[in-house]
N, C-alpha and C positions, 0 to 999 in steps of 0.2 A: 458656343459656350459648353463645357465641357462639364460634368457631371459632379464634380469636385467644385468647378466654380462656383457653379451655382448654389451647392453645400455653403460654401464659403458667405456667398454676397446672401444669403435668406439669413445664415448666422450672425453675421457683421450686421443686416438690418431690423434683427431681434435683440442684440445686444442691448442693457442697459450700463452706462459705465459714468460711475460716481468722481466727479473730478473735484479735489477740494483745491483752496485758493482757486476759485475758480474767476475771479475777479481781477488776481495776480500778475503777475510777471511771464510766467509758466503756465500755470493753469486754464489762462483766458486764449492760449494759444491752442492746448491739447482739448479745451473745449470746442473751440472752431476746427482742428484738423478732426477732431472725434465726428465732430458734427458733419463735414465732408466726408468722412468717410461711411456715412449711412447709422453710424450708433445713434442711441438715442441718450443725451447726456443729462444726467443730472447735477447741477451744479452746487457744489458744497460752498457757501462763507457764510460769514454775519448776517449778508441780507438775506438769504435762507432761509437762515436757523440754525445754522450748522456753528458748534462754536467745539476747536481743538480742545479747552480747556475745561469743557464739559459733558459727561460724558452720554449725558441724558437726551441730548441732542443728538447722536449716535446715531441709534436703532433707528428712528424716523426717516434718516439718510440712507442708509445703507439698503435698509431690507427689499426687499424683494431686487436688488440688483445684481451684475452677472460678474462686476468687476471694477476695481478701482482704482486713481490717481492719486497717490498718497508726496506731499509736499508739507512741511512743516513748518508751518507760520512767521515763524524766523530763518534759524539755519538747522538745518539739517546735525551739526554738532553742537548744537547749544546744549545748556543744561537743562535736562528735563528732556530733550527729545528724545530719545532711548524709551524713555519711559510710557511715554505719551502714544509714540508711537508704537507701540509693542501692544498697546493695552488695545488702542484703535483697530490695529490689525487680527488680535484675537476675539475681539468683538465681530469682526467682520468674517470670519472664517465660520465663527457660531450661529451665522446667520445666510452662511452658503455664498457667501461673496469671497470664494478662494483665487481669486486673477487680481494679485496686487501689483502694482508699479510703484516705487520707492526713485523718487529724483532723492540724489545723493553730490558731492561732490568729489572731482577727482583729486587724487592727493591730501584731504580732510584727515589728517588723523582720527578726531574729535569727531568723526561722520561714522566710526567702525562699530558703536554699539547700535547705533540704531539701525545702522543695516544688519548688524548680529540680530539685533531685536525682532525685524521683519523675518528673517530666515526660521527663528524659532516658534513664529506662530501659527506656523501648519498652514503656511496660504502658500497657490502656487505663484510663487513670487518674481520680481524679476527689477533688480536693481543700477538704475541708469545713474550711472558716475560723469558728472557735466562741466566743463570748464567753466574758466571765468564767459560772462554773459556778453556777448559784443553788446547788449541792449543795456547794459548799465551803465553804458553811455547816452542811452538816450532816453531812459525814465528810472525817476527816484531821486534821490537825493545828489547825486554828482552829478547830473546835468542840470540841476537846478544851480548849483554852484558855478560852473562852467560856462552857463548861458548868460548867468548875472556878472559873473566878476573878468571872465574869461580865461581862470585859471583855476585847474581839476591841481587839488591839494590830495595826495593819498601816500600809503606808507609801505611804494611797491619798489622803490628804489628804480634800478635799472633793469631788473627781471622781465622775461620776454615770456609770452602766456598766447597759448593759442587759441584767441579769441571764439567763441560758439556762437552761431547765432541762436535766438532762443526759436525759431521754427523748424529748425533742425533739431531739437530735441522735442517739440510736439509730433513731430512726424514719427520720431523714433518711437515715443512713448504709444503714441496708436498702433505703432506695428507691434510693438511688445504686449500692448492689449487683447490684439485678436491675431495674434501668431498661432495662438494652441504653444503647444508642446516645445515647438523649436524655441524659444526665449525662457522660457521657464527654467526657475532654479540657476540663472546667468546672471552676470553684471557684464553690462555694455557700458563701453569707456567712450564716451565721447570728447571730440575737441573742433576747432577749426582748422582750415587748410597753411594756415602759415602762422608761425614765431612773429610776434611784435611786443616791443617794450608800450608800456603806457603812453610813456612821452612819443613813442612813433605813433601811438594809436591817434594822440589827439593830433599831431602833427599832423594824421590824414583827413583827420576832421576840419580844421584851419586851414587845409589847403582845398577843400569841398566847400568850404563857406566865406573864405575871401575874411577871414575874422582872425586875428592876430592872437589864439589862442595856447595857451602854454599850462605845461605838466609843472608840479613843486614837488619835491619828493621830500618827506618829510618820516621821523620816524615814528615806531607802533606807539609808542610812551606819547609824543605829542600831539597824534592821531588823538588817540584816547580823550587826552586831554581837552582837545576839543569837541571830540561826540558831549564829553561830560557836560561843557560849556552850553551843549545845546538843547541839554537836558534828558540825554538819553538816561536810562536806571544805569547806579553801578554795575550791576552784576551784569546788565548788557554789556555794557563797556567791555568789562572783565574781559568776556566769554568770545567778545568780538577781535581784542588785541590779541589775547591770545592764539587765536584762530590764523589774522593774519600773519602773527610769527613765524606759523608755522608753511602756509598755505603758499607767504610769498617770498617764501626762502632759495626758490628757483627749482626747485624740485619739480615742477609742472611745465617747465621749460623744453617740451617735445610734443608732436605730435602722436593724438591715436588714430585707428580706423574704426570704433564702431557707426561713425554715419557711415559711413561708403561699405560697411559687411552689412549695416541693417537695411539702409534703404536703395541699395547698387549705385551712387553715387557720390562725387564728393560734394565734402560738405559747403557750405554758401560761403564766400567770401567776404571779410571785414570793408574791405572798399568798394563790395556791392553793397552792402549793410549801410556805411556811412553815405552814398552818394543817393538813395533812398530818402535817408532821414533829412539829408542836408535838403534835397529836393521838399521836402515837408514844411521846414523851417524850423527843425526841433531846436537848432542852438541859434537861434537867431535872437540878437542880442534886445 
């Protein structure tokens, strides 16, 4: 071991790094890769303490740690998260936690202040732009729908999106933690390794589970109109249609390389993802 390495793995195993949502979708993953990689994690949610919406709950989080996972309770472009996060991150910079990670998404319009917002807080920062999630097919609200009725209703049309798996973006976010210098002040673009529309995506799912399961494409207006139906808040609604107008207009329809620049690899495949899950029983009816 070489004199550097060692530099490396003593720092990696003094590290403490603050992961919010840490219960989440994201978070519960960069918790566990954090945690394999020798950090010592602290996890931000509700059961905590930790709460985005206030700010008092902050300082108790943060202090004495080396560096953090910043994810936004909702989306990353919703309203209020500019703000929110802006305030969090210069909280955190005043308290010597300068090593922020910002998950952002790729092609978000509505994502651009609050990644503006990170950059102006004096943290050394480092901003990971993520596709659509291959795992939102398998937890949250559309595989509940999918598993029950056997038809994912969404408002992506025929657009083809290259699926991420979300433990390719915890691996990514732990190297952008304890990079040092090379990652800092960067936005890493992440995607997965192939183009598929929705309707192929569940296709591959149906054909992993022997279950006769079908895509509806429907539009953002009628989308809406059913969150409303399910009780989501207006201004959710709002801020969610409008997002998808934009998000699933096909513009995200290519592949990137930041897994394979960040981790020398490419990134996991959607049909190693689905045969996984299906092995699980996630859509089992």
């Amino acid at each position: 071991m070489t004199h550097t390495t060692q530099n490396t793995a003593r720092d990696t195993r003094d590290m403490t790094v603050v992961v919010t949502g840490a219960s989440g979708r994201t978070g519960s993953r960069v918790a566990r890769a954090a945690a394999a990689a020798g950090l010592t994690v602290r996890a931000a949610s509700r059961a905590t303490g930790f709460d985005w919406w206030d700010a008092s709950t902050w300082v108790g989080t943060l202090r004495g740690a080396d560096a953090a996972y910043l994810v936004h309770p909702s989306d990353v472009g919703a309203p209020g998260a500019a703000e929110v996060v802006g305030a969090l991150a210069r909280e955190a910079v005043g308290l010597e936690v300068r090593r922020l990670v910002l998950l952002s998404a790729r092609g978000e319009d509505q994502a651009l202040p609050t990644e503006e917002a990170l950059r102006a807080s004096g943290a050394d920062w480092t901003v990971v732009r993520a596709a659509w999630f291959a795992q939102n097919f398998s937890e949250g609200p559309l595989v509940a729908e999918l598993r029950r009725s056997g038809e994912l209703v969404f408002p992506a049309g025929e657009v083809r999106e290259p699926f991420l798996d979300v433990r390719d973006i915890a691996d990514v976010v732990v190297a952008a933690l304890t990079g040092g210098e090379r990652y800092t002040g960067r936005t890493l673009t992440l995607s997965g390794p192939r183009l598929l529309s929705f309707g192929e995506a569940v296709a591959e799912i149906a054909g992993a589970t022997g279950r006769p399961l079908a895509y509806r494409a429907v539009s953002t207006r009628d989308y809406g109109q059913a969150l409303a139906g399910f009780g989501v808040p207006t201004e959710e609604v709002a801020a969610l249609t409008e997002i998808f107008d934009t998000l699933l207009d096909g513009r995200n329809a290519h592949l990137s390389d930041g897994v394979r620049e960040v981790l020398g690899r490419a990134p996991r495949d959607f049909g190693d993802f689905v045969r996984e899950e299906a092995a699980a029983g996630t859509w089992r009816g």
